[in-house]
C-alpha positions, -999 to +999 in steps of 0.1 A: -195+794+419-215+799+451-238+779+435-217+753+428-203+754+466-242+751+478-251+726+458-221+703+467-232+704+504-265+689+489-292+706+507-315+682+490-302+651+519-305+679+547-341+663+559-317+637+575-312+663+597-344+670+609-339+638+634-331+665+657-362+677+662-374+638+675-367+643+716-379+680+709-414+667+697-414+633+717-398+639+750-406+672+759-439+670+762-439+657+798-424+689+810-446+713+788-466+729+820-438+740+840-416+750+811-445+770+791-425+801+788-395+781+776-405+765+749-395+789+726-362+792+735-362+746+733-375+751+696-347+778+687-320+756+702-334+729+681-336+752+651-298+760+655-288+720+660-301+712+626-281+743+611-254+730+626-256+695+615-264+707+579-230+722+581-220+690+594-234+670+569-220+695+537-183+688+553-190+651+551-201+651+515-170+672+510-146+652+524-166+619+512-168+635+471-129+647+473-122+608+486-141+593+458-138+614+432-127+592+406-151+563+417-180+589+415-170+600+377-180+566+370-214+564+385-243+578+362-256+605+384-225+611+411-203+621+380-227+654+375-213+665+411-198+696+414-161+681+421-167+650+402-173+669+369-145+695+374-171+724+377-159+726+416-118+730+414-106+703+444-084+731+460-111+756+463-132+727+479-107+713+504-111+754+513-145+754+519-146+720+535-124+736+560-139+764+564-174+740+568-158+724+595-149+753+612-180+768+609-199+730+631-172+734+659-179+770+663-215+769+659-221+738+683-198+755+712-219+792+710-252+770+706-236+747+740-230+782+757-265+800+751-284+768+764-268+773+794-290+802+801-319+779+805-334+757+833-331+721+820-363+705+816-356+677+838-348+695+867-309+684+862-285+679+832-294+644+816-261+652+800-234+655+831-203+662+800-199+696+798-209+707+763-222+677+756-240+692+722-204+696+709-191+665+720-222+643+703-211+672+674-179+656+674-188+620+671-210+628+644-183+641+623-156+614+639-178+586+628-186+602+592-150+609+587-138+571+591-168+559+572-150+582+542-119+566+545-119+534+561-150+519+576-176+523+544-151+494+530-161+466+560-192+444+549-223+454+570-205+474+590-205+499+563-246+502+570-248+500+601-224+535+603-252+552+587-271+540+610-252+554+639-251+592+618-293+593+625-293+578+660-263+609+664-286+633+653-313+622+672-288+623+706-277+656+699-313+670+693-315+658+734-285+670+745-293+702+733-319+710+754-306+684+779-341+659+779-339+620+784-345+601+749-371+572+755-352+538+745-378+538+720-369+563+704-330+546+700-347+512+686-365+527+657-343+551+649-317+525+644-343+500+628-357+525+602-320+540+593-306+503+586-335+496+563-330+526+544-292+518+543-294+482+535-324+497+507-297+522+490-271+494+486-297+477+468-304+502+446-267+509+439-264+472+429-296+475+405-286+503+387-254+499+385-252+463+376-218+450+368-202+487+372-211+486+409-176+476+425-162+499+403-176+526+422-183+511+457-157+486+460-178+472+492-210+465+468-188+432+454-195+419+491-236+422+487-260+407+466-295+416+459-309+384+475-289+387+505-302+426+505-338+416+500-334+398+534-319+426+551-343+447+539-376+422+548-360+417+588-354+454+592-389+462+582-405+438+597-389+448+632-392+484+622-430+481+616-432+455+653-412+483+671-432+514+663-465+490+673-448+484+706-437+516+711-473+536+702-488+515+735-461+510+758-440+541+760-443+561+793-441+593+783-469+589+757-505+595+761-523+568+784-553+567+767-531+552+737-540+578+713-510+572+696-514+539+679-537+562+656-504+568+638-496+533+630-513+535+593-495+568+585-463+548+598-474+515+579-481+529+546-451+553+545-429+518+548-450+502+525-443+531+503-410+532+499-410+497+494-431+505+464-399+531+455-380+502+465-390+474+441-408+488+416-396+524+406-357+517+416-357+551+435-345+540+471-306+549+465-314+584+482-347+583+509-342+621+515-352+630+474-375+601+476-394+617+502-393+653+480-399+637+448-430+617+458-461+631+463-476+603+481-449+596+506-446+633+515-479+636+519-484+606+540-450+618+562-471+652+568-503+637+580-477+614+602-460+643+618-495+665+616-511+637+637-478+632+666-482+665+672-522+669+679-519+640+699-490+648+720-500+680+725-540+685+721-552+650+730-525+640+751-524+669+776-562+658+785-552+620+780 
């Protein structure tokens, strides 16, 4: 049974997560001198974020599998699900989706209280809101929660929630150590989420075929040639954004160092794409990415590359 309760909080989608990390690795680094012996204590704080948002997340898909039980029993792969096949009893897991939920208030308030101990990295709070780790907590789960019920119906809209869930994380991975996020950092987050959500309706459609509104009633709205588009503009601007951004950003390197990233960053899109279109694998990005060997590699290198340039290069750049 405990293994049934893990594996319906699907540990496999916790990478989303790890958007937390992004103001940690990207924004910090222009107070790394004066904040030396801190950094440690930035990194557990950022540590205890993405626990808390995997916590998050497993309430979610909770209360999103109890909502669409029945829909998911008719979906190839959803209807092995730990609720959707019975294995997981749907008292026992409004319990635990409770207890879930309990668990991201009360972690997000202790992990609000212990940064407190810290000088903020800025010299001020960027955050004035009191517990403002919590309160972007809140939203998070807010947001999810009417995507469950009500807003994953509304055409478009639907996507961009999902969008809003990584551009949450990647606020709360700031206000958790209380460091300004680089608009940058907002545009591509937003970009690169709304292609992956507008891929993962797609996918839905292809596999599903003529069973797809008969498990996501808002799939009847798309079409794969309207998706195609969304999915061509969103990388396109995705690709045009992290360009810009590599060479313009302040708080990057000024020798430019970074736009050494940009194949790492064009072949991972290019990539899934290749999931995309050709293997029909881009209903879930976060098994994707665990599943093939190319992609994870190439999202390695990327990350591998960030940091020796941020913080090797880019201290003497």
């Amino acid at each position: 049974m405990l293994k049934l309760i893990i594996k319906e909080m699907r540990p496999r989608q916790w990478p989303k997560n790890l958007f937390v990390f992004l103001p940690l690795i990207f924004t910090v680094r222009q107070y790394w001198r004066p904040f030396t012996e801190t950094m440690w204590e930035f990194l557990a704080l950022t540590i205890g974020a993405f626990i808390v948002f995997c916590l998050a997340s497993g309430f979610v898909y909770y209360v999103n599998d109890l909502v669409d039980v029945e829909k998911d029993r008719a979906h190839p792969t959803k209807r092995k699900r730990p609720i959707a096949s019975g294995a997981l009893p749907e008292g026992l897991a409004r319990t635990i989706a409770v207890l879930l939920l309990l668990l991201t208030l009360g972690g997000a308030v202790l992990l609000d209280v212990y940064s407190q101990q810290f000088p903020y990295p800025a010299g001020a709070p960027i955050f004035p809101v009191p517990f403002s780790f919590t309160v972007v907590t809140v939203a998070y789960l807010a947001l999810q929660v009417a995507y469950s019920f009500w807003l994953k119906h509304v055409v478009i809209v639907d996507v961009f929630c999902i969008a809003a869930g990584f551009v949450l994380r990647t606020v709360a991975g700031a206000a958790i150590i209380q460091v300004p996020i680089s608009p940058w950092l907002y545009v591509l987050t937003t970009l690169l989420s709304l292609f992956i959500g507008f891929a993962k309706r797609r996918n839905e459609i292809v596999i599903l075929e003529d069973t797809a509104k008969n498990h996501r009633a808002i799939l009847e709205e798309y079409s794969p040639q309207l998706l195609d588009q969304m999915i061509a503009i969103t990388m396109a601007c995705t690709a045009i954004a992290y360009f810009l951004y590599t060479f313009t950003a302040e708080n990057l390197p000024k020798n430019h160092s970074m736009m050494l990233t940009i194949p790492f960053a064009l072949y991972g899109i290019f990539r899934y794409m290749y999931l995309i279109y050709i293997k029909n694998e881009g209903g879930s990005p976060e098994e994707a990415l665990l599943r093939d060997r190319p992609l994870l590699i190439d999202a390695v290198l990327w990350a591998i590359a960030v940091v020796v340039i941020l913080y090797v290069f880019g201290r003497t750049g």
